[in-house]
N, CA, C, O and CB atoms as a CASP TS submission, in Angstrom:
PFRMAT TS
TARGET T0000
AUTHOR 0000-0000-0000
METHOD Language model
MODEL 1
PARENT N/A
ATOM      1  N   UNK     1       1.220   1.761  -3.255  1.00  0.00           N
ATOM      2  CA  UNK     1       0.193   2.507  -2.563  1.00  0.00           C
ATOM      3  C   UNK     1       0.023   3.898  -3.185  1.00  0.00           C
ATOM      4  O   UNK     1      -1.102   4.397  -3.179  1.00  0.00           O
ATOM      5  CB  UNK     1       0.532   2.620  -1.075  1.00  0.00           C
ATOM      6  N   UNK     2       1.086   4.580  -3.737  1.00  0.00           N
ATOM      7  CA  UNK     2       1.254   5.926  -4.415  1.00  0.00           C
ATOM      8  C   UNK     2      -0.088   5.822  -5.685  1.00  0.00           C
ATOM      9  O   UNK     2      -0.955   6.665  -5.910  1.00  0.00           O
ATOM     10  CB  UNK     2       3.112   6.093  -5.155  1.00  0.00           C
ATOM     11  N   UNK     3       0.115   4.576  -6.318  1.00  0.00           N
ATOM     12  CA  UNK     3      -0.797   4.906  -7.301  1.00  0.00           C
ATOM     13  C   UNK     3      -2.217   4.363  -6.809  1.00  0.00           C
ATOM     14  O   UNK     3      -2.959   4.180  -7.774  1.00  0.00           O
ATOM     15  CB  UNK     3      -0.331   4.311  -8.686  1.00  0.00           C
ATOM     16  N   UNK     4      -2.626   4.149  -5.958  1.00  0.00           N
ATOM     17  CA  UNK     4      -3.718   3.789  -5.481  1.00  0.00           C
ATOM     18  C   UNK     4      -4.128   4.867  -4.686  1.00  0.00           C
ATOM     19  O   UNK     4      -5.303   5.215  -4.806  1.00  0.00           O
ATOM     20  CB  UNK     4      -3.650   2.611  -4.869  1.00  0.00           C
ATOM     21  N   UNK     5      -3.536   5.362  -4.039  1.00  0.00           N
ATOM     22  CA  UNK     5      -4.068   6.889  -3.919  1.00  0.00           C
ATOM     23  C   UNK     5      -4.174   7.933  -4.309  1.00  0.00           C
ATOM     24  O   UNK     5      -4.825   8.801  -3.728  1.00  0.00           O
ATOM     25  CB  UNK     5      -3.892   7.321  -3.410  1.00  0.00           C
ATOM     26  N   UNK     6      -3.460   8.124  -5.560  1.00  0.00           N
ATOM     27  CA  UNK     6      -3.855   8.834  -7.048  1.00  0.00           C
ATOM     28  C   UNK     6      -4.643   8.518  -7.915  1.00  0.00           C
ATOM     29  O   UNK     6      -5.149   9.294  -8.725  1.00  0.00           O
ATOM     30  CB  UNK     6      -3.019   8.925  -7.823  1.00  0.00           C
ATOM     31  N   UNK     7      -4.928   6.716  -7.793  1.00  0.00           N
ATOM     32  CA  UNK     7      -6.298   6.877  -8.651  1.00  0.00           C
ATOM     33  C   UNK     7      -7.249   7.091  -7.701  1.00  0.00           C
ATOM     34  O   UNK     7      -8.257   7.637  -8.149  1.00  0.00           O
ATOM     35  CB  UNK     7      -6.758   5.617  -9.571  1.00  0.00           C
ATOM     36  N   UNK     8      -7.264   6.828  -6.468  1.00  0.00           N
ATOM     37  CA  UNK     8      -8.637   7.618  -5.516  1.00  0.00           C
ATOM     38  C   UNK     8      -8.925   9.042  -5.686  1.00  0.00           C
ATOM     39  O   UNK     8     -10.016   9.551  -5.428  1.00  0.00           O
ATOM     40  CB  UNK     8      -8.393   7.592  -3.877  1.00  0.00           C
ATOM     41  N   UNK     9      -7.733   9.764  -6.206  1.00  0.00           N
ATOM     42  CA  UNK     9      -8.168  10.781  -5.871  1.00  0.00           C
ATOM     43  C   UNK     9      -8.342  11.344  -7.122  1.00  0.00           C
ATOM     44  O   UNK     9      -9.096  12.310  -7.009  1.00  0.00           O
ATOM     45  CB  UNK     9      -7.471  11.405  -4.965  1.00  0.00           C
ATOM     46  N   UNK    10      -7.879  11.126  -8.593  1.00  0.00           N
ATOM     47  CA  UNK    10      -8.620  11.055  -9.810  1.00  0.00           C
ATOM     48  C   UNK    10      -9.936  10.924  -9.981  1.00  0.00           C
ATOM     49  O   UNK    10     -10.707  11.651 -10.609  1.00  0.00           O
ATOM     50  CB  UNK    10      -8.242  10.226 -10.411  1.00  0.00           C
ATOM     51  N   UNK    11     -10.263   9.365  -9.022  1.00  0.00           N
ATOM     52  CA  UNK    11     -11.672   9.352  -9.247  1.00  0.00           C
ATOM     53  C   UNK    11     -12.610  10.115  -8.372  1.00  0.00           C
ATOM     54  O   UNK    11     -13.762   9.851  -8.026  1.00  0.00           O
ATOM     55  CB  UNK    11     -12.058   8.090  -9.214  1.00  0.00           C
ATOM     56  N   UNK    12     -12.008  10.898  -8.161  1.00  0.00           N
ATOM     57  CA  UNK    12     -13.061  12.457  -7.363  1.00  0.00           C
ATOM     58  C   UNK    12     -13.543  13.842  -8.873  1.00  0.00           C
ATOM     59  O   UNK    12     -14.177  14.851  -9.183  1.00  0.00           O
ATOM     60  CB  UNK    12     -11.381  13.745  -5.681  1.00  0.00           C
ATOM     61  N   UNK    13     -12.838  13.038  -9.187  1.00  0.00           N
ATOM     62  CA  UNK    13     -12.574  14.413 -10.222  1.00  0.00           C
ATOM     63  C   UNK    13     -13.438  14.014 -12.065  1.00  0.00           C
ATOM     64  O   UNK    13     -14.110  14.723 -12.814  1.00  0.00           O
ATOM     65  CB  UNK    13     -10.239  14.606 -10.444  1.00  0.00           C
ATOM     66  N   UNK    14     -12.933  12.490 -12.168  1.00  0.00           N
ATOM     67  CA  UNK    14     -13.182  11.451 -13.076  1.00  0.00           C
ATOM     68  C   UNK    14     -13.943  10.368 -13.183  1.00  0.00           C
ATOM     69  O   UNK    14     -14.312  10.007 -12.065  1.00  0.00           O
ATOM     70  CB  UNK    14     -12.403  11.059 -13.231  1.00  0.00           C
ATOM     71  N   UNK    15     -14.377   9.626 -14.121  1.00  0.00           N
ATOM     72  CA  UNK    15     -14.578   8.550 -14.113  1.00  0.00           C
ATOM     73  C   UNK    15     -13.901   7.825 -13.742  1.00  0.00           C
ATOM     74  O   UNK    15     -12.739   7.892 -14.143  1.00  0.00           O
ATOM     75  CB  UNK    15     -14.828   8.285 -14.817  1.00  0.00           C
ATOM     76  N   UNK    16     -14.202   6.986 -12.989  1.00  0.00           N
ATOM     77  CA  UNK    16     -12.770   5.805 -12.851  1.00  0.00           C
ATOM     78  C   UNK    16     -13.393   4.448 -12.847  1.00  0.00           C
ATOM     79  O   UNK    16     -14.484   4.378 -12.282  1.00  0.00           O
ATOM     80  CB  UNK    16     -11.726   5.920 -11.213  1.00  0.00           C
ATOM     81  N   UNK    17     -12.829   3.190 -13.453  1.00  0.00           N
ATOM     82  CA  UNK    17     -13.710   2.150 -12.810  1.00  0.00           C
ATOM     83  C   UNK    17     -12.768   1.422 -11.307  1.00  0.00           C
ATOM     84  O   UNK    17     -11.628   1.326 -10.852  1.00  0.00           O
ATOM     85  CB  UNK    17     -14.082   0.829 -14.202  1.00  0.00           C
ATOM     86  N   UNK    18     -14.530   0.956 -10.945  1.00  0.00           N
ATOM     87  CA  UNK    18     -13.664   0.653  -9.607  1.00  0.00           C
ATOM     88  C   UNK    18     -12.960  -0.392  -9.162  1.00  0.00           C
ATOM     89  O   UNK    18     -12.565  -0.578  -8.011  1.00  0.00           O
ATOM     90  CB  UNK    18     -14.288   0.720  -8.684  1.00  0.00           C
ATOM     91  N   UNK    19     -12.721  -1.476 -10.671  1.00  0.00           N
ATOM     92  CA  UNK    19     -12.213  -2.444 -10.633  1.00  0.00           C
ATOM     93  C   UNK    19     -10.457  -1.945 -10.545  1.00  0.00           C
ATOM     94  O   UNK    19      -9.543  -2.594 -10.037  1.00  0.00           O
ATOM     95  CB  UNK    19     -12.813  -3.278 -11.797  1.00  0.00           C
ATOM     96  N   UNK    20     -10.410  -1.140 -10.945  1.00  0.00           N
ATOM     97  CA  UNK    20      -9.118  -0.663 -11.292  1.00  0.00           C
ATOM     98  C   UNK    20      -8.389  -0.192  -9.693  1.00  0.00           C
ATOM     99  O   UNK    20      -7.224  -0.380  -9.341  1.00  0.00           O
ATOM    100  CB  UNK    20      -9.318   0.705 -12.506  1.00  0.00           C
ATOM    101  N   UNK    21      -9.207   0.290  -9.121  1.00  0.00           N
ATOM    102  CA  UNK    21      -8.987   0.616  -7.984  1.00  0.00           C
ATOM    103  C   UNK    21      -8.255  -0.434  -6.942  1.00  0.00           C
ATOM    104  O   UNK    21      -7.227  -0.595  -6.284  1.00  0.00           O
ATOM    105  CB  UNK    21     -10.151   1.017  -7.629  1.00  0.00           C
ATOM    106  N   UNK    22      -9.759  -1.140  -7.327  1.00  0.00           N
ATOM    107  CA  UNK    22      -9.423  -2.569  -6.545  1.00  0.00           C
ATOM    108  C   UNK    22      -8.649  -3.477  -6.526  1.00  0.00           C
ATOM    109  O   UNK    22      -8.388  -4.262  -5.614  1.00  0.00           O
ATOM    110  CB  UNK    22     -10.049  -3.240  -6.578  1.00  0.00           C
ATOM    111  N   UNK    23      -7.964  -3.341  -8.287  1.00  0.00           N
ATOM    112  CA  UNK    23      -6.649  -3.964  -8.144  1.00  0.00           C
ATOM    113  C   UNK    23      -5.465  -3.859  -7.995  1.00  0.00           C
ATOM    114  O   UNK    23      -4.604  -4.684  -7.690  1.00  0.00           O
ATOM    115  CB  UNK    23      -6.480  -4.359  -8.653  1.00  0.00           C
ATOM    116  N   UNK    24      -5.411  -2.241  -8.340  1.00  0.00           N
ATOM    117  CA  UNK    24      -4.523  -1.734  -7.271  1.00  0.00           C
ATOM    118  C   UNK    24      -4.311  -1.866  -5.977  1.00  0.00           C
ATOM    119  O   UNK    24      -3.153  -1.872  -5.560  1.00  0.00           O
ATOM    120  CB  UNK    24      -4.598  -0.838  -7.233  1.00  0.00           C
ATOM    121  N   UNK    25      -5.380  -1.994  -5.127  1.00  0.00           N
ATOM    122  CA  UNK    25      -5.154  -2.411  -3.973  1.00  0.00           C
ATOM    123  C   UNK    25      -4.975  -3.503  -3.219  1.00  0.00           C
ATOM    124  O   UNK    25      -4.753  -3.622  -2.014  1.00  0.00           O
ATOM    125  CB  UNK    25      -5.674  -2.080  -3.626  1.00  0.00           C
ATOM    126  N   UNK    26      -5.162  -4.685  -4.523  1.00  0.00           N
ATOM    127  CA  UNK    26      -4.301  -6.027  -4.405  1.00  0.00           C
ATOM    128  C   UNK    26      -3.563  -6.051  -5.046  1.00  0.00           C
ATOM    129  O   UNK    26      -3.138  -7.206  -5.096  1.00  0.00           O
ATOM    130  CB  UNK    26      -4.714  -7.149  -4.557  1.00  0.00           C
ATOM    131  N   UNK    27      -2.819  -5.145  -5.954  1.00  0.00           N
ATOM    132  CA  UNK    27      -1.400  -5.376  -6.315  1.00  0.00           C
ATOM    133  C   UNK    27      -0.504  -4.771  -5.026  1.00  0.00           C
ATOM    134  O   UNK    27       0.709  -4.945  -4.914  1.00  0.00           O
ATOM    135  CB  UNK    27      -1.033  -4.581  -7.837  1.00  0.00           C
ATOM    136  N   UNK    28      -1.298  -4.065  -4.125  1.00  0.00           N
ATOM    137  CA  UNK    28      -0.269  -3.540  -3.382  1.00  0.00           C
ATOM    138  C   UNK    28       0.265  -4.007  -2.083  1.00  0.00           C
ATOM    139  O   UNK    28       1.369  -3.968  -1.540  1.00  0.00           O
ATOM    140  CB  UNK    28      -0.572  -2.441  -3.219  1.00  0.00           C
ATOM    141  N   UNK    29      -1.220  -4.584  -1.696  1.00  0.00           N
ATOM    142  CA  UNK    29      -0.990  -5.909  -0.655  1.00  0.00           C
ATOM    143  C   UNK    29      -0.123  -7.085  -1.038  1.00  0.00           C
ATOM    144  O   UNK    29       0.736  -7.635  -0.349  1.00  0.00           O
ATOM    145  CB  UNK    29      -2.337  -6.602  -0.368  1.00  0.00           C
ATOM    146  N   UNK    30      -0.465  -7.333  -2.123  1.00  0.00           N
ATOM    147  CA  UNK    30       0.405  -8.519  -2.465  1.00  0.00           C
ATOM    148  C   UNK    30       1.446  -7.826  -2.482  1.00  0.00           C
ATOM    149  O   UNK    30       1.921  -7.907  -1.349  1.00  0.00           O
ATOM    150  CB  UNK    30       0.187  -9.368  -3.721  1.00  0.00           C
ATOM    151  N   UNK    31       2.191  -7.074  -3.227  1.00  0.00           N
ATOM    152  CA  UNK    31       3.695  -6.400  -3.392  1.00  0.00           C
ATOM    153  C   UNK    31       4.290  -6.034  -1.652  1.00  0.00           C
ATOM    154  O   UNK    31       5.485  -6.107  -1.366  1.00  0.00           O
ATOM    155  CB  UNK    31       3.508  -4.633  -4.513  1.00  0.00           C
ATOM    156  N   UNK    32       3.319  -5.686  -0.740  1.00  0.00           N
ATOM    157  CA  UNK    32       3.500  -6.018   0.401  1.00  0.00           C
ATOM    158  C   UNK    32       4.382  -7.009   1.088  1.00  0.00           C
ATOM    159  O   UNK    32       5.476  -7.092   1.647  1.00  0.00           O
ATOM    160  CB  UNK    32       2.600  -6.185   0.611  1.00  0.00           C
ATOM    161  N   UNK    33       3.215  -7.799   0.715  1.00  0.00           N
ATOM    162  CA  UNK    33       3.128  -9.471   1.319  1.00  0.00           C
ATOM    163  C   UNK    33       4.598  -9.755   0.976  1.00  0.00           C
ATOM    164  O   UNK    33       5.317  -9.989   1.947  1.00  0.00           O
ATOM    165  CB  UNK    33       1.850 -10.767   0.400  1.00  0.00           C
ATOM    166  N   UNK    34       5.325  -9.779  -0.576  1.00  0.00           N
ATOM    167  CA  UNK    34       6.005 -10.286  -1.079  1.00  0.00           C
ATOM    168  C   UNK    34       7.352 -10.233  -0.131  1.00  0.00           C
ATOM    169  O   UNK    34       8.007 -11.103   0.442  1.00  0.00           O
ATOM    170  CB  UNK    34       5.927  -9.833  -2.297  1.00  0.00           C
ATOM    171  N   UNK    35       7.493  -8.301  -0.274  1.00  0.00           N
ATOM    172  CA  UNK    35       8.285  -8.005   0.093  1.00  0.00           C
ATOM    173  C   UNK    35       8.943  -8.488   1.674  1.00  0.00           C
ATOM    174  O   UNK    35      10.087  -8.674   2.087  1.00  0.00           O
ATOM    175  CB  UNK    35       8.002  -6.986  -0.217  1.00  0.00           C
ATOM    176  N   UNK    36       7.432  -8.583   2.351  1.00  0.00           N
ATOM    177  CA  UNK    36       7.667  -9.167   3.699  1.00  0.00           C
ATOM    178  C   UNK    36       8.445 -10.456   3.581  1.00  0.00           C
ATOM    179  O   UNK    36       9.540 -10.443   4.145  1.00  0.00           O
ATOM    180  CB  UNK    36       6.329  -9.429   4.440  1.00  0.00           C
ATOM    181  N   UNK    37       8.094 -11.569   2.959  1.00  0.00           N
ATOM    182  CA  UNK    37       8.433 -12.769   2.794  1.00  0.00           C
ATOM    183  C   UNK    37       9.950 -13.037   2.457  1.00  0.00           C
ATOM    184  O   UNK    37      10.685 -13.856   3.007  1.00  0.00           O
ATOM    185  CB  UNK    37       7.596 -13.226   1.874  1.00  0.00           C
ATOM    186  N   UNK    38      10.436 -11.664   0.839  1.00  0.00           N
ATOM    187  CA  UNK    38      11.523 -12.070   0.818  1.00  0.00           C
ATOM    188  C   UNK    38      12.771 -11.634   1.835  1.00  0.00           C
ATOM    189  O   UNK    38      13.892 -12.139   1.781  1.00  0.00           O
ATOM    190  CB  UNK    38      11.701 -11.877  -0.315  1.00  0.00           C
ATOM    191  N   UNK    39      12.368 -10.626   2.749  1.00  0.00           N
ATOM    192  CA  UNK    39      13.014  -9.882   3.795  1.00  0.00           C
ATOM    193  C   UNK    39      13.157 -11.162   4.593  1.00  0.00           C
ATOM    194  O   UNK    39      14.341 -11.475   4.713  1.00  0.00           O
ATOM    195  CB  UNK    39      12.178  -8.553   4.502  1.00  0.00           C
ATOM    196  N   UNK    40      12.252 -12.054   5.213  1.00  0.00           N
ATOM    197  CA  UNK    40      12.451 -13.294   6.109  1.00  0.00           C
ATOM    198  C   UNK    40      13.561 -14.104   5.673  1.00  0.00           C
ATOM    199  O   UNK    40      14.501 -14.496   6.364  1.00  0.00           O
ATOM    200  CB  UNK    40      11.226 -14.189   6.146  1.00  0.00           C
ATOM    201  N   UNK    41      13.241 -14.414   3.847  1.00  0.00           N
ATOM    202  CA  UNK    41      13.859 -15.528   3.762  1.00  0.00           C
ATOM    203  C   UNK    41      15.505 -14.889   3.596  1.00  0.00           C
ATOM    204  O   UNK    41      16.472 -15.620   3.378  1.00  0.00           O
ATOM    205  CB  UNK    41      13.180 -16.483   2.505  1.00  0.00           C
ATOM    206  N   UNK    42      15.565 -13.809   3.705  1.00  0.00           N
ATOM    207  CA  UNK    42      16.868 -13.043   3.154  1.00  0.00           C
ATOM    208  C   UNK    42      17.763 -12.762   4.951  1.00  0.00           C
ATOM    209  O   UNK    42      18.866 -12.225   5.049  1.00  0.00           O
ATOM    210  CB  UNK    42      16.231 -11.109   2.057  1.00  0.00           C
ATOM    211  N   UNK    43      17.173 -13.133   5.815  1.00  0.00           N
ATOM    212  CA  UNK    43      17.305 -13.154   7.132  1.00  0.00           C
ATOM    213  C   UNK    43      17.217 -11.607   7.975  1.00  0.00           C
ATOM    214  O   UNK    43      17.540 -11.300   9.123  1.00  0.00           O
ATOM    215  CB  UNK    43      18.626 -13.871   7.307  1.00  0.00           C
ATOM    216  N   UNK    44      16.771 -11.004   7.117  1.00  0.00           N
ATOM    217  CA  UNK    44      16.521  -9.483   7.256  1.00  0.00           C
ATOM    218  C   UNK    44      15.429  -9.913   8.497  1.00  0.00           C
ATOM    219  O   UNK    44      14.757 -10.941   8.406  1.00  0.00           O
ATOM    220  CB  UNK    44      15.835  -8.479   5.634  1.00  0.00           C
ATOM    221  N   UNK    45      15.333  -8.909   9.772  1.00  0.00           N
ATOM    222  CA  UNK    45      14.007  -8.637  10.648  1.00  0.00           C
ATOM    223  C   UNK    45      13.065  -7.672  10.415  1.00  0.00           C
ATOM    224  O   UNK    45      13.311  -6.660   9.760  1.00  0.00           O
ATOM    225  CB  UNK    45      14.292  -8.342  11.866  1.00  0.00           C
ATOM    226  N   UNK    46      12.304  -7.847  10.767  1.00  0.00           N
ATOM    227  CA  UNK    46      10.804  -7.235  10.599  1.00  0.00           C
ATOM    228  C   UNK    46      11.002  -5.524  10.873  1.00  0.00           C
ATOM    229  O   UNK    46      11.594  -5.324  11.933  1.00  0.00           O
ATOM    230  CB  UNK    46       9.580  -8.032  11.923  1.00  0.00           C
ATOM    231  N   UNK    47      10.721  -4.579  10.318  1.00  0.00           N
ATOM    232  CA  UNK    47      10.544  -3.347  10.157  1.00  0.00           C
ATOM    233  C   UNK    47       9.802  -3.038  10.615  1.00  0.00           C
ATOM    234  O   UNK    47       8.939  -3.193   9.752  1.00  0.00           O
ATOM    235  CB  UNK    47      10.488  -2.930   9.318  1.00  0.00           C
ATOM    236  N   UNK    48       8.935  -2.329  12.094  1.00  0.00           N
ATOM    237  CA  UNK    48       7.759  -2.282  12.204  1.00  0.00           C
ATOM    238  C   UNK    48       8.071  -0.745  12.359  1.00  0.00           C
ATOM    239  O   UNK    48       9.128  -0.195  12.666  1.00  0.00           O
ATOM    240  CB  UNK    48       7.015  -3.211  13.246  1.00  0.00           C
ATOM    241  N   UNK    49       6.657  -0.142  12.008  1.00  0.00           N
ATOM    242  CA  UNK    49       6.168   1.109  12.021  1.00  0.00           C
ATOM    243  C   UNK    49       6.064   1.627  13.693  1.00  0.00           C
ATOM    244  O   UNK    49       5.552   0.961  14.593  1.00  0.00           O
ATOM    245  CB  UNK    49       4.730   1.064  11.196  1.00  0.00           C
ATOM    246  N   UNK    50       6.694   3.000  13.841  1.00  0.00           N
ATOM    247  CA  UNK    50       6.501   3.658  15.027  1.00  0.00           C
ATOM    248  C   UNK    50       5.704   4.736  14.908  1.00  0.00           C
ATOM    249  O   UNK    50       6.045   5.717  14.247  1.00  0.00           O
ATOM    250  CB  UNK    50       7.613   4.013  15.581  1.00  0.00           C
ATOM    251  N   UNK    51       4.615   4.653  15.513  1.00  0.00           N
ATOM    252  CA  UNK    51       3.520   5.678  15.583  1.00  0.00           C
ATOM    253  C   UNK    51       4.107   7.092  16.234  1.00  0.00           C
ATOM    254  O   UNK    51       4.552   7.153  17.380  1.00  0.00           O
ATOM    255  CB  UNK    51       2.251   5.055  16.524  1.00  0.00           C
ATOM    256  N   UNK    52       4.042   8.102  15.415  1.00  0.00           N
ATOM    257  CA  UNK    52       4.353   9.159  15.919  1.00  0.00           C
ATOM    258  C   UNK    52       3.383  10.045  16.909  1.00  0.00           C
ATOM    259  O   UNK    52       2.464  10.675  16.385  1.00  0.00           O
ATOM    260  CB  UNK    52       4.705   9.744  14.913  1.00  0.00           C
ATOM    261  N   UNK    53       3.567  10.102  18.292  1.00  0.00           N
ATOM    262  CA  UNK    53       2.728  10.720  19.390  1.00  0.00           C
ATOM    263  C   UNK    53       2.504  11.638  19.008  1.00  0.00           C
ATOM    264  O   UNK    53       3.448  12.090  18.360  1.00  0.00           O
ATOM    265  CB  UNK    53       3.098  10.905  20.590  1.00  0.00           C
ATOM    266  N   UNK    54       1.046  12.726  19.074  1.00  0.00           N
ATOM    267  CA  UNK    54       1.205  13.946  19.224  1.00  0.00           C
ATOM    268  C   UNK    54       0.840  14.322  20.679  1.00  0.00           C
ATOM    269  O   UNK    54       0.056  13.864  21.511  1.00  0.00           O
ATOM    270  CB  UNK    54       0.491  14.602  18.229  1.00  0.00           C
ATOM    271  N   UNK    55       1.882  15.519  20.644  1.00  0.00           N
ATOM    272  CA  UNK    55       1.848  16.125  22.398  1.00  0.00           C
ATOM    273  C   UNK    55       0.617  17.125  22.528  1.00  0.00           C
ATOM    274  O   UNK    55       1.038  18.072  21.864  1.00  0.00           O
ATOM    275  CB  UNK    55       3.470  17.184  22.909  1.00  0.00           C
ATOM    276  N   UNK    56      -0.538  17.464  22.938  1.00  0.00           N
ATOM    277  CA  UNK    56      -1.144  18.203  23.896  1.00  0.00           C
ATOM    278  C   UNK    56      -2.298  18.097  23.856  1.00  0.00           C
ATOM    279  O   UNK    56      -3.002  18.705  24.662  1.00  0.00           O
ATOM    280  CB  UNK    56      -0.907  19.337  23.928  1.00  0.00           C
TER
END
């Protein structure tokens, strides 16, 4: 995700193509995905994200 939001934000500045973008952002889902899968099969549990409240 690091480099997918460095090339977003390159391409503010640059040319960028937007294929490049885009596959960054299925290399990262997939690298996702993966990781999810091998955590299951490794008997590891699910990690879920805790939304941090803001107070006022």
């Amino acid at each position: 995700r690091r480099a997918e939001r460095e090339t977003v934000a390159l391409a503010r500045l640059e040319t960028v193509r937007p294929e490049a973008i885009r596959y960054l952002n299925r290399l990262s889902d997939l690298l996702f995905v993966l990781a999810r899968v091998l955590a299951r099969a490794d008997g590891q549990g699910e990690v879920l994200w805790q939304h941090a409240r803001r107070h006022g």
